[in-house]
C-alpha positions as CSV (number, residue, x, y, z in Angstrom):
1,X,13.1,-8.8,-39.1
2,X,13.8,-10.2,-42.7
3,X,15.4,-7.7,-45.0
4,X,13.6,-7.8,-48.6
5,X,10.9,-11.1,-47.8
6,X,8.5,-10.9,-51.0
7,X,11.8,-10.6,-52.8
8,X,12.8,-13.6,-51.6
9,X,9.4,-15.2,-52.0
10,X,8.9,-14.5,-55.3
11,X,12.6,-15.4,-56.3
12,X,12.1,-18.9,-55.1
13,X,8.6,-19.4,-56.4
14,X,9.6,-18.7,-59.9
15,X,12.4,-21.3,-59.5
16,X,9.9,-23.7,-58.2
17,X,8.2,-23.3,-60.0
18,X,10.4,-23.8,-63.3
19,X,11.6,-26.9,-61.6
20,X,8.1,-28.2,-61.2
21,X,6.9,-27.1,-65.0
22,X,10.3,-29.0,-66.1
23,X,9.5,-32.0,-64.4
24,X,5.7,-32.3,-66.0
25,X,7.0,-31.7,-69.7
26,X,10.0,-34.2,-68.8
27,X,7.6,-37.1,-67.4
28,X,5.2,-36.4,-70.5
29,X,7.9,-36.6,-72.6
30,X,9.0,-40.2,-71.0
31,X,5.4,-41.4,-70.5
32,X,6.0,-41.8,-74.6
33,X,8.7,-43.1,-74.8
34,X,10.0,-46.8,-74.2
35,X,12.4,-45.6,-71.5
36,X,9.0,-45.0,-69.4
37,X,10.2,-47.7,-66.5
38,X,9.8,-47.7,-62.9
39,X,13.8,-47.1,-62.5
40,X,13.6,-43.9,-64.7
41,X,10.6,-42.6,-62.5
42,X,12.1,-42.9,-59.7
43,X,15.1,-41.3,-61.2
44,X,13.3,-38.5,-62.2
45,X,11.9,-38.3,-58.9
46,X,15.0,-38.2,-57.1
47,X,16.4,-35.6,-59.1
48,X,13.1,-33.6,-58.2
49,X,13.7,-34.0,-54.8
50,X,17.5,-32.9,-55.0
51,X,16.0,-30.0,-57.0
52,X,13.4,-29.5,-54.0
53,X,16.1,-29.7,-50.9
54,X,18.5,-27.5,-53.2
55,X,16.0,-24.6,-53.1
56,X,14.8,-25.0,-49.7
57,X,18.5,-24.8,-48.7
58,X,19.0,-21.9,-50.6
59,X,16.1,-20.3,-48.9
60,X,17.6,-20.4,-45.4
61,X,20.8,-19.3,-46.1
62,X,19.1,-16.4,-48.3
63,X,16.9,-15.3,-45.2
64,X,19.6,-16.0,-42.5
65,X,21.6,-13.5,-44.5
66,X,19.1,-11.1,-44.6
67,X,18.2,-11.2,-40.6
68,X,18.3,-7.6,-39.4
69,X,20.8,-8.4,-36.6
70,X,20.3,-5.0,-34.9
71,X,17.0,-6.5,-33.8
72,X,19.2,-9.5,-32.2
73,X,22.0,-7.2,-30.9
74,X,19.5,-5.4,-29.0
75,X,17.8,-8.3,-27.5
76,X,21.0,-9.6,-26.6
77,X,21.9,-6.3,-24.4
78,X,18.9,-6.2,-22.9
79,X,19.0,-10.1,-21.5
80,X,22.9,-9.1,-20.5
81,X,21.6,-6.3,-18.3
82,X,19.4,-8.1,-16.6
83,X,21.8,-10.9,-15.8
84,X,24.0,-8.7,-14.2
């Protein structure tokens, strides 16, 4: 069982969100502008992505750390108790 789960959810879609928003307003900003090549795209795009894999990381340390081990202690016992 995960310990605080809409917590977690909602944490992380409001920084997805953010990151997404920041994005939009960043490649509207450099449709405008000269500097709107295919190497700054993809730039920008890259540093979504890190963005992206940063969060998702996050996310599984955040609900690996909140893993109600008791749960997995228990199981544990009961699989030793048969094996012996």
């Amino acid at each position: 069982m995960i310990k605080n789960k809409e917590g977690i959810i909602q944490e992380k879609t409001e920084k997805i969100t953010q990151i997404v928003k920041a994005y939009v307003e960043d490649m509207d900003t450099l449709s405008e502008s000269d500097a709107f090549t295919i190497d700054n795209i993809e730039k920008m795009w890259e540093g979504l992505d890190e963005s992206a894999k940063e969060i998702y990381r996050e996310i599984s340390e955040e609900v690996i750390r909140q893993i109600d081990e008791r749960e997995i202690i228990r199981s544990k016992k009961a699989n030793m108790r048969r094996k012996a």
